[in-house]
KEBAPA-49303 format. One line per 3 residues: number of its first residue (from 1); their letters; for each residue z, x, y of C-alpha. Coordinates in Angstrom, 3 decimals. Last residue first. Example, Ala and Ser with C-alpha at 12.3 -4.5 7.8 and 13.67 -1.06 7.14 Angstrom:
2 = SA = 7.140/13.670/-1.060  7.800/12.300/-4.500
This chain:
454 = XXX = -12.492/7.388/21.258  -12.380/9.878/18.537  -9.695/12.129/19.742
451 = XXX = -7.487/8.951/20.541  -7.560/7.606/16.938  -6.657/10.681/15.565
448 = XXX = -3.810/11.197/18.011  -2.730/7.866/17.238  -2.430/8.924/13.612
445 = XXX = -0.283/12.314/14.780  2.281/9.935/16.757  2.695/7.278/13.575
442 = XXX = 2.943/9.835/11.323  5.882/7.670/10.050  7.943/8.769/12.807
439 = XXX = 7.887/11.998/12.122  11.368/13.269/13.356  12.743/10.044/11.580
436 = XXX = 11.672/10.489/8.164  12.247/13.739/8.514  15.790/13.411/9.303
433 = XXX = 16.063/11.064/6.353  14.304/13.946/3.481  16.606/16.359/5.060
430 = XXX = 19.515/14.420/4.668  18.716/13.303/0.967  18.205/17.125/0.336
427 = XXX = 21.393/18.404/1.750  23.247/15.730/-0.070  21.431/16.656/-3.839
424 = XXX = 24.111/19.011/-4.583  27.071/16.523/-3.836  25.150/14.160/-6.085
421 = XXX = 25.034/16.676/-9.141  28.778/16.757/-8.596  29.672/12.971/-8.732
418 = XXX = 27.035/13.051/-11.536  28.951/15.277/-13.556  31.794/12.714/-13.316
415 = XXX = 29.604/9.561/-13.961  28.707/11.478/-16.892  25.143/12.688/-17.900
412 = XXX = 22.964/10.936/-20.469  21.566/8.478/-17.704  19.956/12.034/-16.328
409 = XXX = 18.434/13.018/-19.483  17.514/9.508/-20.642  15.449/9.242/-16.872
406 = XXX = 13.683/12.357/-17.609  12.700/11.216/-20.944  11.201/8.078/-19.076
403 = XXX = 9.228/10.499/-16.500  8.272/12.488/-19.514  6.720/9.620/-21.227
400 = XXX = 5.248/8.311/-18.230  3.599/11.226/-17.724  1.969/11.252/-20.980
397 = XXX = 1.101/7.834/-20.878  -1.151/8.706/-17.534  -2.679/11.453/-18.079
394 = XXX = -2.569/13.744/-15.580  1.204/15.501/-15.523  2.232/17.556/-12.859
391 = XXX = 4.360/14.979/-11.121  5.682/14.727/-15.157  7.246/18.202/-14.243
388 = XXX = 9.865/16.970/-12.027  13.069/17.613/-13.547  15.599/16.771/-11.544
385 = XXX = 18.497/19.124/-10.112  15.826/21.685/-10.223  13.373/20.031/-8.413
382 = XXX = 14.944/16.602/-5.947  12.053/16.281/-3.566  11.598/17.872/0.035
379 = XXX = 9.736/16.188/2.686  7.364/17.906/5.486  3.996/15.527/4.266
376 = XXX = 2.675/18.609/2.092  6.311/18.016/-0.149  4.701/14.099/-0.302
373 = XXX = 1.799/15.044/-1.440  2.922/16.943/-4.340  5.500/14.320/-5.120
370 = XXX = 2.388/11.896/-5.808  0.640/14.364/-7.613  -0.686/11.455/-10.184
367 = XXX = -0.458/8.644/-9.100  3.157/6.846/-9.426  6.639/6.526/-11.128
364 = XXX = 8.728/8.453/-8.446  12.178/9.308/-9.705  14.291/9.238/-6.910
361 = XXX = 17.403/10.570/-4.953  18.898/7.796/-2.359  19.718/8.568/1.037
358 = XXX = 18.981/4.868/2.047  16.648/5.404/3.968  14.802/7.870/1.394
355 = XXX = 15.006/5.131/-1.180  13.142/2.640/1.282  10.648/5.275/2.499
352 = XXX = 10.383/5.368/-1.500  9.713/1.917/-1.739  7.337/1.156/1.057
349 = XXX = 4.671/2.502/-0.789  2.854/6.183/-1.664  -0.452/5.650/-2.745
346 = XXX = -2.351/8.864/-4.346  -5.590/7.443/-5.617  -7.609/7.827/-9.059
343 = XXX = -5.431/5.025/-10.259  -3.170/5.114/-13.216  -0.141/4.305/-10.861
340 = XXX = -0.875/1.728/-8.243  2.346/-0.716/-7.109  4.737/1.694/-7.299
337 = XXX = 7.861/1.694/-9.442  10.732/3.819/-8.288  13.473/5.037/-10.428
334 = XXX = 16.427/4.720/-7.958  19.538/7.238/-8.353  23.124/7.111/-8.633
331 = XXX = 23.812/3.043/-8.657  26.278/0.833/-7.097  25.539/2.602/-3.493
328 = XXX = 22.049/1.490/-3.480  22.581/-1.842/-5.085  24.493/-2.495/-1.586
325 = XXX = 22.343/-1.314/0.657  19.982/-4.371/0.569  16.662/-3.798/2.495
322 = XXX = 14.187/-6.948/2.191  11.037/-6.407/4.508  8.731/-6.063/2.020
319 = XXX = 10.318/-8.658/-0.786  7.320/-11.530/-0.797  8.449/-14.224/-2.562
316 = XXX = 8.081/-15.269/-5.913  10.956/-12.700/-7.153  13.783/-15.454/-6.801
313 = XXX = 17.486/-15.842/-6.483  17.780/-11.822/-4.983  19.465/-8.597/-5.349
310 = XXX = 18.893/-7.756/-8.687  16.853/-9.458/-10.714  15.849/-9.839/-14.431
307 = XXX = 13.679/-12.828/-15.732  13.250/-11.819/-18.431  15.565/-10.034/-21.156
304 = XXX = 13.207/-11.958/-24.204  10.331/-9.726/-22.023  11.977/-6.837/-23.156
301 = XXX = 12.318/-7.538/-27.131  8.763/-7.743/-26.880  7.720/-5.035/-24.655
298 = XXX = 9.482/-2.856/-27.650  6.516/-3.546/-30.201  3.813/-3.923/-27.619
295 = XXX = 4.740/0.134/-26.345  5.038/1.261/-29.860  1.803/-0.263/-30.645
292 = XXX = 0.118/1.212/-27.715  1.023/4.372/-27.923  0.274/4.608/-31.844
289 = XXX = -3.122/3.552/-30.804  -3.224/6.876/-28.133  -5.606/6.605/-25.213
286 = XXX = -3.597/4.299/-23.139  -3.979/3.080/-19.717  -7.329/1.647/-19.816
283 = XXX = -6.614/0.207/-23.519  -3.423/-1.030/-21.783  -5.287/-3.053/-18.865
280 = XXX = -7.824/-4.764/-21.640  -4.661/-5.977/-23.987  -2.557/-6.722/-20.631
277 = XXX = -5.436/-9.218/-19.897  -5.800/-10.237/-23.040  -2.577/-11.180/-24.077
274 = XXX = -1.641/-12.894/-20.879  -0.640/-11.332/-17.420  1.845/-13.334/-15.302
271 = XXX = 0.603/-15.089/-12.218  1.507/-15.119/-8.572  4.492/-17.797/-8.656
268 = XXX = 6.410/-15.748/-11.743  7.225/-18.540/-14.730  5.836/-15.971/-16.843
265 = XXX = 9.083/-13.490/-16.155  9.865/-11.463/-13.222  11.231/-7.821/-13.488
262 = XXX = 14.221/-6.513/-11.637  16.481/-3.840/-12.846  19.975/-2.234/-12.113
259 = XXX = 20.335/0.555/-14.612  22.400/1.225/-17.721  21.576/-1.869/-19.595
256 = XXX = 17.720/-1.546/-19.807  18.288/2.148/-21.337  17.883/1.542/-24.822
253 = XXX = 15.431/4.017/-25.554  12.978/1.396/-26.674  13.785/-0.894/-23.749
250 = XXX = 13.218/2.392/-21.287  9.374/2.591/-22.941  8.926/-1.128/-22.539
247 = XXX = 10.193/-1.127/-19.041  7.927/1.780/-18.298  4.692/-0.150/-19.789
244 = XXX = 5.687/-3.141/-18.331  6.048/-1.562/-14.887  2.162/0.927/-16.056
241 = XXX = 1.086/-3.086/-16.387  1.868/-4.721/-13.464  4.109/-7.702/-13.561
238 = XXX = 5.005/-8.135/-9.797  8.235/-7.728/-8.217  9.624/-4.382/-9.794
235 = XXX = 13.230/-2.619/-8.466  14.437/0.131/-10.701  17.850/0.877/-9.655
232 = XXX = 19.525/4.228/-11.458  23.009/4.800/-13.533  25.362/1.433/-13.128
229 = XXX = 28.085/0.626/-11.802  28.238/3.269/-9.191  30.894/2.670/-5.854
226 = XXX = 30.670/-0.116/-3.016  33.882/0.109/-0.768  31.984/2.577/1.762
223 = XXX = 29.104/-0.133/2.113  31.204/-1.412/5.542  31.590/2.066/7.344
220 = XXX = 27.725/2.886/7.101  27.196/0.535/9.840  23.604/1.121/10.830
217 = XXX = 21.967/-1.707/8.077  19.255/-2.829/9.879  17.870/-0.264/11.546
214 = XXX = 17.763/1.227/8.067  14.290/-0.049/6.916  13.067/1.901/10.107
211 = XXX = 9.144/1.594/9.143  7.066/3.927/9.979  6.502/5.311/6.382
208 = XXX = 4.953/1.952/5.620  2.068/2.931/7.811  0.348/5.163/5.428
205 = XXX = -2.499/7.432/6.664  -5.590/9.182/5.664  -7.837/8.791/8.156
202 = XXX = -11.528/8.645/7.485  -14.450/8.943/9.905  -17.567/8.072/9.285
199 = XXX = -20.167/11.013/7.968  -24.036/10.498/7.621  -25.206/13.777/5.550
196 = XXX = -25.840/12.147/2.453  -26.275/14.145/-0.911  -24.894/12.257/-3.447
193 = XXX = -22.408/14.753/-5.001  -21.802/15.943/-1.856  -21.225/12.457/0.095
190 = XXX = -18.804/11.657/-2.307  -16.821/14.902/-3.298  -16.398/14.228/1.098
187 = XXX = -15.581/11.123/0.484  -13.080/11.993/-2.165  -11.343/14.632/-0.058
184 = XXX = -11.056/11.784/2.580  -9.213/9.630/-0.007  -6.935/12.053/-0.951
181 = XXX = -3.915/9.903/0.669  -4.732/6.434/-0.367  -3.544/4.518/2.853
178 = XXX = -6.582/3.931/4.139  -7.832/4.176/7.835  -11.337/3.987/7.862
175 = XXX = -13.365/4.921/11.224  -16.517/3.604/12.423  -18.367/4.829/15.607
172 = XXX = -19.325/8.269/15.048  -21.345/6.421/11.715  -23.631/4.485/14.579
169 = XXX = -24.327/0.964/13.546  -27.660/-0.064/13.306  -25.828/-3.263/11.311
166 = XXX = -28.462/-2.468/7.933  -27.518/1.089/7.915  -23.559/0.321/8.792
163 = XXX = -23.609/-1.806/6.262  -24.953/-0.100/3.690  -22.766/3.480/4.205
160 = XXX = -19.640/0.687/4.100  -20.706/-0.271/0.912  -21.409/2.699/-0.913
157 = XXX = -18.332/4.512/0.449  -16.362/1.681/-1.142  -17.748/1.293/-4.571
154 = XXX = -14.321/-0.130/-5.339  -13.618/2.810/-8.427  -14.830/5.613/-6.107
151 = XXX = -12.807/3.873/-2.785  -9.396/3.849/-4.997  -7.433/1.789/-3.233
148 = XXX = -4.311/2.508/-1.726  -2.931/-0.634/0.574  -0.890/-0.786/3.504
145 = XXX = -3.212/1.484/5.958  -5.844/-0.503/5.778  -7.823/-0.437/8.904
142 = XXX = -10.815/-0.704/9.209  -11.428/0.361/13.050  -15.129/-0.724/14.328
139 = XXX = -15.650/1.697/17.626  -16.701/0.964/21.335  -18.652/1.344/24.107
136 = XXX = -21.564/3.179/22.080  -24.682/1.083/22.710  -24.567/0.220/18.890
133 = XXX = -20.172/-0.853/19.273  -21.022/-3.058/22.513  -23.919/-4.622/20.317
130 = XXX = -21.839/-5.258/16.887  -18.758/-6.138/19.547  -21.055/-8.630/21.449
127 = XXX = -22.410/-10.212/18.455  -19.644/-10.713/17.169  -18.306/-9.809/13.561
124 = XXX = -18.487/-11.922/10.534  -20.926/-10.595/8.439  -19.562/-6.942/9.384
121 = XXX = -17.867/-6.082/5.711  -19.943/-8.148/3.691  -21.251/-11.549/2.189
118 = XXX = -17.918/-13.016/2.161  -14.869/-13.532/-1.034  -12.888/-16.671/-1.296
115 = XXX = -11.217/-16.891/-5.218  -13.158/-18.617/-7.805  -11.166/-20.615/-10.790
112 = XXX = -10.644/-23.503/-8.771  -14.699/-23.789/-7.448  -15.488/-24.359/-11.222
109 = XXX = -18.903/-22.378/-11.871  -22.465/-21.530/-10.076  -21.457/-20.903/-6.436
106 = XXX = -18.377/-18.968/-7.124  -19.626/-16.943/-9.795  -22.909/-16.018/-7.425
103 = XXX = -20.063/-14.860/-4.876  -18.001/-12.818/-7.557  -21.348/-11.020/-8.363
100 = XXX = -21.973/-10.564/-5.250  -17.969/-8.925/-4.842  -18.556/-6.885/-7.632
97 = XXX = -21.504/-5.410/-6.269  -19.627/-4.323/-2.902  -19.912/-6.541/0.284
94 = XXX = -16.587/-5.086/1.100  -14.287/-8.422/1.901  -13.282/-10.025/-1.215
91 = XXX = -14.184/-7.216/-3.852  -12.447/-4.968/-1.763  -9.047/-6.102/-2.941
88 = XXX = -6.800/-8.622/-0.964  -6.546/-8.238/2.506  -8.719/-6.927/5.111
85 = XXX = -7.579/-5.966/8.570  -10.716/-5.597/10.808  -9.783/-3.917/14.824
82 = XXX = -12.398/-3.469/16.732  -11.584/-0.987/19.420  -12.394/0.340/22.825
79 = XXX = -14.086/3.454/23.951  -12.862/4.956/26.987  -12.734/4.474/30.975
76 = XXX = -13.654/1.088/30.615  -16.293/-1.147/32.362  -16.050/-5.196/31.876
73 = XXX = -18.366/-8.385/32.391  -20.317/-7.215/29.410  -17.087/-7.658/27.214
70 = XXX = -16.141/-10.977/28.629  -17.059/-12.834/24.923  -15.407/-10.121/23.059
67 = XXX = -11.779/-10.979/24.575  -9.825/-7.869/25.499  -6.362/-7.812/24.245
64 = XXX = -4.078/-5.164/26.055  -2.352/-1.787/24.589  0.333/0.887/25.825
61 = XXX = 1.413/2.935/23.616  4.592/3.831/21.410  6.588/1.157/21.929
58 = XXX = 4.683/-1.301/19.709  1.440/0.470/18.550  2.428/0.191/14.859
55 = XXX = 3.919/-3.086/14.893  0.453/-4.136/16.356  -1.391/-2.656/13.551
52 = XXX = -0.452/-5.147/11.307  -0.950/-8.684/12.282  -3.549/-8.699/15.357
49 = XXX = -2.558/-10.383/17.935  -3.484/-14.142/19.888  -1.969/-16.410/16.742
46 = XXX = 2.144/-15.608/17.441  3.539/-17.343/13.955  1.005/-16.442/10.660
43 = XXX = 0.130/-13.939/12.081  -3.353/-12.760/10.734  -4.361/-10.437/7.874
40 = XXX = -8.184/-10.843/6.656  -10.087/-12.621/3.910  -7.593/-15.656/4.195
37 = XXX = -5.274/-15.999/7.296  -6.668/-18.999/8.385  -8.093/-20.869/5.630
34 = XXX = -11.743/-19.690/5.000  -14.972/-21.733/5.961  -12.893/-24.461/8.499
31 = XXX = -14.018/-21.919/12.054  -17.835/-21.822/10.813  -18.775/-18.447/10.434
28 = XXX = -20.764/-16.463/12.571  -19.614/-17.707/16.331  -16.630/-18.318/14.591
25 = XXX = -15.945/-14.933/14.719  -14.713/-14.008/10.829  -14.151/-10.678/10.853
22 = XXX = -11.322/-10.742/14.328  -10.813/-14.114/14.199  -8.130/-14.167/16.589
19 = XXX = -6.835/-17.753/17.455  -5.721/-19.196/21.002  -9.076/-19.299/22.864
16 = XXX = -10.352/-22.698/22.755  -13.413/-22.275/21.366  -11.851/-19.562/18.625
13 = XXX = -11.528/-16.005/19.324  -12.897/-11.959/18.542  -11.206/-9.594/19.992
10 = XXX = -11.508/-6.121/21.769  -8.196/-3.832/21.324  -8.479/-1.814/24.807
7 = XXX = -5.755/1.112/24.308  -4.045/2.586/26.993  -3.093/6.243/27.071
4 = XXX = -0.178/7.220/29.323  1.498/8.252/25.171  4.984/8.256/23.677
1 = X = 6.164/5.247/25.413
């Protein structure tokens, strides 16, 4: 255990005790409203913990379960904690404006083309945690450390500043943990431009990092036999549209068929997107007409390629966890595809702690800055041996652009030369893996956070 600390993580259960419905106490909601596991994260297999930040606090600190309905039966020696794990977008869980609109939707058309959504943020808390947290004994953690949304475009700040007005909740006793990494610079452009001197707190924090996707592949010996097939990996599960936008752009420079690639087609289990839906996403991606039509044009011929994979039977399940060395070492370098990329956010995913892992040099097809933020995070990226410029790069087609002509340049090289670029890039990829393991994730500086506020 890193820490003697031990953290009180205060629940909130069914009758009978065996379910956390931490956001949705039944003694607020009726237990049948939502399926279990809707709204907010829950194990699907073990029922009495919390889903994600448990991995987190595994083996590093010492934690117990504290039922909210015993809560004035108990003293502590510190603050505990609330834990609320949303999933989907805000507009399920935040109480924003989209999400009443989405609720008067719900009530007044087809219940099959609505998708669950609640009043807001705290509607579902206890009771005794809203009262333990307004007398001070404990603190509401959101805690969304897996996704990067951009709180301006969400209306977050708004909605969270509401809630805790209209709960009487003290600000000192709400934290945000997001995984968009200049979201705290944002709230504070926030609270300036509007004027508002209340303050939560805001972590900035991704817990992907943490993960040791490499624990399960230690014996090096066995991938030895696996040399380059192809130039770079590209690996995309869901159909966004900056992936079809990149996949159109490499189509048109005929550079499908020197990488490994995955890409679903409109048979894909969590939707494809139709004309007008990658129509209205493009025109917010793309300034340029020209752009646009070149990008259609090629996307095309592309999606005749579809479905592509690489290391699997299927992209309709969820692909987290999977960690297969082998296209790794059959390729030179990964381009990788992250799941936000015009977004005013910096989001940095499981995919490059994957690539780093596996001692793999990168392109990083992201927000804006991305590579910025992760040199400020201790690692080093791949500049002069690859030309990173397009980090640099605002606008959104532009960048991809240069990341694309980036990729041409390096798929333009030998297999020989890149034998010898590799060698060059060793001391980076080593670095980059060391780090990854020296910081744990930021796991032991985010618990510090939490511990200095409690």
């Amino acid at each position: 255990m890193e820490f003697k600390n031990r953290l009180n993580l205060v629940v909130d259960l069914n009758a009978d005790k065996t379910k956390i419905y931490n956001g949705l106490s039944p003694t607020k909601i009726p237990e049948d409203t939502y399926p279990y596991g809707a709204i907010f994260a829950r194990h699907d297999s073990t029922q009495y913990c919390l889903c994600y930040i448990q991995n987190l606090l595994e083996d590093r600190i010492m934690y117990e379960y504290v039922d909210s309905d015993t809560l004035d039966e108990m003293e502590f020696d510190s603050k505990w904690i609330y834990v609320l794990e949303p999933i989907g977008d805000p507009n399920g869980w935040s109480g924003n404006r989209e999400s009443q609109i989405q609720k008067l939707f719900n009530k007044h058309f087809d219940e099959s083309s609505s998708y669950d959504s609640i009043d807001s943020l705290l509607c579902g808390v206890s009771d005794n945690v809203l009262n333990g947290v307004r007398n001070n004994k404990g603190i509401i953690l959101l805690y969304l450390p897996y996704e990067g949304y951009d709180p301006i475009q969400y209306q977050m700040f708004e909605a969270i500043h509401k809630e805790l007005k209209d709960k009487k909740i003290s600000f000192e006793n709400f934290c945000y943990v997001t995984g968009n990494q200049k979201a705290d610079k944002q709230y504070e452009q926030w609270r300036g431009e509007n004027d508002i001197e209340d303050k939560f707190h805001i972590i900035c924090y991704n817990d992907e990092e943490c993960y040791p996707f490499w624990k399960e592949v230690r014996n090096k010996s066995k991938y030895t036999k696996y040399k380059p097939e192809k130039y770079f990996l590209c690996y995309n599960r869901r159909p966004h549209i900056h992936r079809l936008v990149l996949a159109s752009l490499l189509e048109k420079n005929n550079l499908i068929d020197k990488g490994l690639m995955s890409f679903p087609d409109e048979s894909f289990a969590e939707g494809f997107p139709d004309k007008s839906v990658i129509m209205h996403k493009l025109s917010n991606m793309i300034v340029n007409v020209e752009d646009m039509e070149e990008v259609l044009k090629y996307y095309k011929k592309f999606k005749s390629r579809l479905p592509l994979l690489v290391d699997t039977e299927t992209l309709d399940e969820n692909l987290w966890f999977n960690f297969d060395m082998i296209p790794y070492k059959k390729t030179f370098f990964s381009v990788v595809v992250e799941t936000l990329y015009n977004e005013d956010s910096i989001f940095i995913d499981e995919k490059v702690w994957k690539a780093i892992d596996a001692t793999h040099p990168f392109i990083f097809v992201g927000n804006h800055h991305g590579l910025k933020k992760l040199k400020e995070l201790g690692y080093r990226t791949f500049h002069p041996y690859i030309n990173e410029e397009y980090d640099n790069i605002e606008d959104s087609m532009e960048r991809m652009k240069s990341i694309v002509k980036e990729i041409k340049r390096l798929t333009d090289l030998s297999f020989d030369e890149w034998y010898v670029l590799k060698e060059k890039l060793n001391p980076i990829l080593e670095w980059n893996r060391k780090c990854k393991i020296k910081r744990d994730g930021g796991a032991i500086s985010f618990l510090n956070r939490i511990l200095e506020i409690l």
